[in-house]
Legacy VTK file of the C-alpha trace (Angstrom):
# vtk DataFile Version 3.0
C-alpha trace
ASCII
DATASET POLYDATA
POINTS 313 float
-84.645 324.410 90.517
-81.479 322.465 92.134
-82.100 323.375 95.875
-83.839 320.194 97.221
-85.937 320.192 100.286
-85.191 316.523 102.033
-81.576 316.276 103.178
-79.110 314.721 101.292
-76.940 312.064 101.955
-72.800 312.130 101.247
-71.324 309.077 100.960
-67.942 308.546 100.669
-65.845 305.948 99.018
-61.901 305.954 99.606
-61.122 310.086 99.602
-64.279 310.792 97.813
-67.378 312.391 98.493
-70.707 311.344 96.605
-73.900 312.779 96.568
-75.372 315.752 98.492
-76.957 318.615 97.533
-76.568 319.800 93.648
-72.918 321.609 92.828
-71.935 320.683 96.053
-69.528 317.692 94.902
-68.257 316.819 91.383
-69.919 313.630 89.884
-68.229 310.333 90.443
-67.116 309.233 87.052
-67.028 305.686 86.361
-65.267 303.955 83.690
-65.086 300.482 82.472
-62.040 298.249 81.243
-62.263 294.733 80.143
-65.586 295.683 78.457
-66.750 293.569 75.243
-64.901 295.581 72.581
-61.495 296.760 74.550
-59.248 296.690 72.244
-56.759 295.845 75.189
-58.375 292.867 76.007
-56.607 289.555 74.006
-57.968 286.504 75.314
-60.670 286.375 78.333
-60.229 282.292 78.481
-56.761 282.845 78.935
-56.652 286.308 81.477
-54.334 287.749 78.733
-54.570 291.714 78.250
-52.077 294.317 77.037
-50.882 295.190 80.867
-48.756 298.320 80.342
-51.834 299.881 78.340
-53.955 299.036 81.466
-51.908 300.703 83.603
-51.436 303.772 81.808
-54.796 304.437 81.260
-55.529 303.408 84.944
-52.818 306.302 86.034
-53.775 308.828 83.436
-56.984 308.565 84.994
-55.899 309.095 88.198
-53.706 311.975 86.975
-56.603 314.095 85.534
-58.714 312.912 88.711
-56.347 314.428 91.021
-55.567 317.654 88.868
-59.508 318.346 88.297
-61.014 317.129 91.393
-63.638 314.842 90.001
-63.670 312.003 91.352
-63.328 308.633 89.121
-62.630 305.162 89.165
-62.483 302.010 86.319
-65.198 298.804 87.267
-63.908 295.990 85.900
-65.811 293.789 83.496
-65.532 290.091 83.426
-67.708 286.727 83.205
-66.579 284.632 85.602
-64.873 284.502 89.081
-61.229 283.478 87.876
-61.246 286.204 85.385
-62.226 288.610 87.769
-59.427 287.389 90.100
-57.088 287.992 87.387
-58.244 291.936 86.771
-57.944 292.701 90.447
-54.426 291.247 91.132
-53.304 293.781 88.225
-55.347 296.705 89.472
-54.020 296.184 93.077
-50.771 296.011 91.527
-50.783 299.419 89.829
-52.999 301.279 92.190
-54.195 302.630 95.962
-57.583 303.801 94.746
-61.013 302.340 94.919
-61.966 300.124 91.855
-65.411 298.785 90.904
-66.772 295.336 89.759
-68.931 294.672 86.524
-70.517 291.997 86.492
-74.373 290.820 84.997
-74.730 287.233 86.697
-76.004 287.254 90.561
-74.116 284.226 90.889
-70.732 285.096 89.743
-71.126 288.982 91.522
-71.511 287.215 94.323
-68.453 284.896 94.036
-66.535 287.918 93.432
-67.486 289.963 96.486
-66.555 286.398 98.380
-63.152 286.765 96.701
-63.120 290.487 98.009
-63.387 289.748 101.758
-60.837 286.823 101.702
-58.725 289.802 100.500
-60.067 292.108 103.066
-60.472 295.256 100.627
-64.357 295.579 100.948
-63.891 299.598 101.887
-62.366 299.784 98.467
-64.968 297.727 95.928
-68.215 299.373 94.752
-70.570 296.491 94.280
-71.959 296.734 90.476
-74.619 296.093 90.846
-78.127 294.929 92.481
-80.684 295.255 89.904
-84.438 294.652 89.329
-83.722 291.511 86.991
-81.746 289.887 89.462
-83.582 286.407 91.127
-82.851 286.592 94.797
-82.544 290.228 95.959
-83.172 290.163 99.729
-80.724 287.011 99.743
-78.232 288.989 97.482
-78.105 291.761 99.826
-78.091 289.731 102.797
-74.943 287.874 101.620
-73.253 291.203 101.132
-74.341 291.849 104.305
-72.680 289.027 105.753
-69.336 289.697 103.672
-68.942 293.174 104.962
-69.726 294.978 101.384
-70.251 298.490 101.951
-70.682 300.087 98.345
-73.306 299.375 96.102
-75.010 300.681 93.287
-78.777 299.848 92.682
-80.436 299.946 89.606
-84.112 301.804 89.366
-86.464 300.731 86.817
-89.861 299.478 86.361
-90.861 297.672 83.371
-94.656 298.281 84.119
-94.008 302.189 84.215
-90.818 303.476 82.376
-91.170 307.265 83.175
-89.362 309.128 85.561
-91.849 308.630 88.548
-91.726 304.729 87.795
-88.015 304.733 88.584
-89.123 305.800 91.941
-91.783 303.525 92.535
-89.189 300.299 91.017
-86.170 301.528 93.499
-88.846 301.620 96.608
-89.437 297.645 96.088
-85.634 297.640 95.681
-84.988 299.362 98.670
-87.589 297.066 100.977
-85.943 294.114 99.611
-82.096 295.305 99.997
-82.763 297.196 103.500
-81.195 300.867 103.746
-79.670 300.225 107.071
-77.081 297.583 106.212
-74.718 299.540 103.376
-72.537 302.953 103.937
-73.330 303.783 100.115
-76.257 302.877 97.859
-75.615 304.792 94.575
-78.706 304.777 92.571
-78.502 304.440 89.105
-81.553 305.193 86.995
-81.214 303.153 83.759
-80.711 305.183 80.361
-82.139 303.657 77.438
-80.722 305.918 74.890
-79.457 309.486 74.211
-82.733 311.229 74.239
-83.788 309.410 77.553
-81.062 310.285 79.018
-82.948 313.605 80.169
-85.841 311.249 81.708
-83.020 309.499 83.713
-81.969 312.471 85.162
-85.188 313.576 85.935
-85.447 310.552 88.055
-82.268 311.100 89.507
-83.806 314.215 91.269
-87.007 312.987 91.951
-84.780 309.780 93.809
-82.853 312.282 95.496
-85.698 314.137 96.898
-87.622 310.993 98.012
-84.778 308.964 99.706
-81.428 311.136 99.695
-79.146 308.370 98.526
-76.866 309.837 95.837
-78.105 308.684 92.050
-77.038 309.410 89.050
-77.404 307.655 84.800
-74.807 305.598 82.626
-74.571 308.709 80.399
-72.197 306.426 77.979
-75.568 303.788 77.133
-76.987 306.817 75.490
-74.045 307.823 74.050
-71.941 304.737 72.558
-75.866 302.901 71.538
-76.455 306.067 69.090
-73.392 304.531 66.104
-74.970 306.370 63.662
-73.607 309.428 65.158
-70.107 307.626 64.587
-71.067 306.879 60.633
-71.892 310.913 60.113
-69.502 312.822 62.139
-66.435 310.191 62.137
-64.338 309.996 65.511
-64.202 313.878 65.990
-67.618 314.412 65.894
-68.411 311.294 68.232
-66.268 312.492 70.618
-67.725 315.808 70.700
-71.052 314.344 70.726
-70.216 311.886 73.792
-68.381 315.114 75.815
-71.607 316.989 75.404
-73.922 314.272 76.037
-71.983 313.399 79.404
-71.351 317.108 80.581
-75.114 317.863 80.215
-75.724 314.755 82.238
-73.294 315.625 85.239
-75.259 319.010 85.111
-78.485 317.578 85.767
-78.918 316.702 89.246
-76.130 313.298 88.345
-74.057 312.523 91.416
-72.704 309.434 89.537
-71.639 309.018 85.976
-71.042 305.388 83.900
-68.893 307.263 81.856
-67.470 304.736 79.203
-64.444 302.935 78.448
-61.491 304.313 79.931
-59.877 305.075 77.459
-61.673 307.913 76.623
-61.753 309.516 79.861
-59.278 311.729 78.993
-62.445 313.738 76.809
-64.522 313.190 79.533
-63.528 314.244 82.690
-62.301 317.882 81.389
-65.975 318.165 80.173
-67.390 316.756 83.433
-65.591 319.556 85.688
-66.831 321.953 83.063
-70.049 321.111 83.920
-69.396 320.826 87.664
-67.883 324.528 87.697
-71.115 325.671 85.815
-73.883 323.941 87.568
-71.815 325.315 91.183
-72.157 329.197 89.768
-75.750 328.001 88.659
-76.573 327.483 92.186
-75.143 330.180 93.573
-77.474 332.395 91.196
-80.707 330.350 92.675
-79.330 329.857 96.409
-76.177 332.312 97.106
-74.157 329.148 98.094
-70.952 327.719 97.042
-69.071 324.534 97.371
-67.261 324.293 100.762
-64.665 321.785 99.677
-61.888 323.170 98.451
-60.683 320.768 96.142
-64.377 321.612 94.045
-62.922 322.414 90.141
-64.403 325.863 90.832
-61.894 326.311 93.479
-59.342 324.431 91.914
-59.378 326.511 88.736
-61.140 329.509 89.224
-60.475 330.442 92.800
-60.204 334.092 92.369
-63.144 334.709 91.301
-64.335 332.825 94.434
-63.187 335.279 96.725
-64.840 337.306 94.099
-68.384 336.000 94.804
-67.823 335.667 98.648
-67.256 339.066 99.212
-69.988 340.523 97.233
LINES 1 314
313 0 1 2 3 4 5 6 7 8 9 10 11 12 13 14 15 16 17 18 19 20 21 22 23 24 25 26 27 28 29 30 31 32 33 34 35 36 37 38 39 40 41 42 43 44 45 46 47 48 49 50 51 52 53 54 55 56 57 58 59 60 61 62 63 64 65 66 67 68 69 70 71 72 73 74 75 76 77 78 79 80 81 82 83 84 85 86 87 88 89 90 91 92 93 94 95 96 97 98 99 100 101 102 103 104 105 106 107 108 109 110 111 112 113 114 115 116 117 118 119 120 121 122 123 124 125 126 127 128 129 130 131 132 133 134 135 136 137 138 139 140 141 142 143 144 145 146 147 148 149 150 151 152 153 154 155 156 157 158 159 160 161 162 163 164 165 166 167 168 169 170 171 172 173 174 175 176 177 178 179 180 181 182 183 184 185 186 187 188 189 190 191 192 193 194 195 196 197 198 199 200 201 202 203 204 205 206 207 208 209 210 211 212 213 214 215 216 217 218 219 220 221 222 223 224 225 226 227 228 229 230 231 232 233 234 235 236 237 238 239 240 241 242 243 244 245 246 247 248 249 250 251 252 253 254 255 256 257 258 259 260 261 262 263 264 265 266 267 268 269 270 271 272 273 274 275 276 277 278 279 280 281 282 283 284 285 286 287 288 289 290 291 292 293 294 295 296 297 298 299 300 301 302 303 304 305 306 307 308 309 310 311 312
């Protein structure tokens, strides 16, 4: 069920490792900050934000990152070029690790990855993102080209066909637009629609894996944060739990990348996410008799005993 047959490409961003064959490396989590709705977020006109908030949920990130050994990292949201500029001065500012852009216009994405090689951190930015609805893709991915952008994610989706094997057939125009050959990491993200879907994004995740190799992966948090009603019955308790579950199952299912939701709540997410990751790695074992070299793997990390446990029998 999680062995796949084509090779699988690892890529790796800063530290991290992405992709590969299931349970073999933790899902990289990706939060957002700056996002309509932060509540730390006072004025985007005037770059004003509630810094010392930023940067605690930037480090407490980090800190549970480090301690669990699942990789994640904030993108930054923003609508225009100088506001952008003003986010990655204060990220830079507070932190070594790798750091993602957010942004919807072509135009202004681009800007921004021009404002990333004047700075010279391109081995640090994950390019977010290239997607179907964009108007110039080959030119888009030429220009990246040309900056020396190495990380990007691609979006997969077909409006003509929105089922799993449609994902496929939408990234393969993507992918003879963009060219394979000119990034280090495409991270393929197949497009979740709501909660339910989520399942039929995942699907696609495997079936994009086994065609191409590139590590892909869902924005578990559109299906989670679109479904409010589950706010209105459960209150913030029952969301929560909701959102945990929703994500975990997600980083089960053949996800090498999770849009994991403001990151604020990371703090309920990533302990659920190396729940999962410890699972699906004893999961495999079962099927295949194989377990995660790395040692910093959560299994390791928390369960190592029973490791040596497994090895030896």
């Amino acid at each position: 069920m999680f062995r796949l047959s084509r090779p699988q490409k690892v890529c790796r961003i800063g530290n991290w490792k992405i992709g590969g064959q299931p349970g073999e490396n933790p899902p990289l989590l990706i939060s957002s900050m700056f996002h309509n709705g932060d509540r730390i977020l006072e004025s985007r006109k005037e770059r004003k934000f509630d810094r010392v908030k930023a940067k605690d949920y930037v480090l407490r990130q980090e800190e549970l990152s480090a301690e669990t050994g699942v990789p994640a990292m904030v993108a930054m949201v923003a609508n225009s070029l100088d506001e952008m500029k003003a986010y990655i001065e204060f990220f830079l500012s507070v932190s070594s690790q790798p750091f993602g852009i957010d942004i919807w216009v072509e135009k202004t994405r681009l800007e921004v990855a021009a404002y990333v090689a004047e700075l010279g951190i391109q081995d640090r930015v994950l390019y977010n993102s290239i997607t179907p609805w964009d108007k110039d893709i080959a030119g888009q991915a030429a220009r990246l080209r040309e900056l020396g952008i190495r990380h990007v994610v691609v979006q997969a989706f077909n409006q003509e066909d929105q089922t799993p094997r449609g994902r496929v057939t939408g990234l393969k125009r993507m992918l003879a637009a963009i060219g394979e050959d000119g990034f280090e990491t495409i991270l393929v993200d197949t497009a979740v629609m709501n909660l339910p879907s989520t399942s039929l994004s995942c699907l696609a995740s495997r079936l994009v894996k086994e065609e191409f190799g590139w590590p892909a992966g869902v924005a578990s948090s559109n299906g989670t944060y679109m479904w409010k009603e589950a706010r209105e019955m459960w209150g913030s308790e029952g969301f929560s739990a909701m959102n945990a579950a929703g994500q975990a199952i997600a980083a089960f299912l053949w996800s090498d990348l999770l849009f994991s939701g403001p990151i604020v709540n990371l703090p309920k997410i990533i302990p659920a996410v190396a729940t999962a990751s410890m699972m699906l790695a004893t999961f495999v074992y079962g099927e295949a008799g194989t377990l995660p070299a790395g040692e910093g793997h959560p299994l390791h990390r928390f369960f190592g005993d029973f490791v040596k446990q497994l090895q030896q029998s």
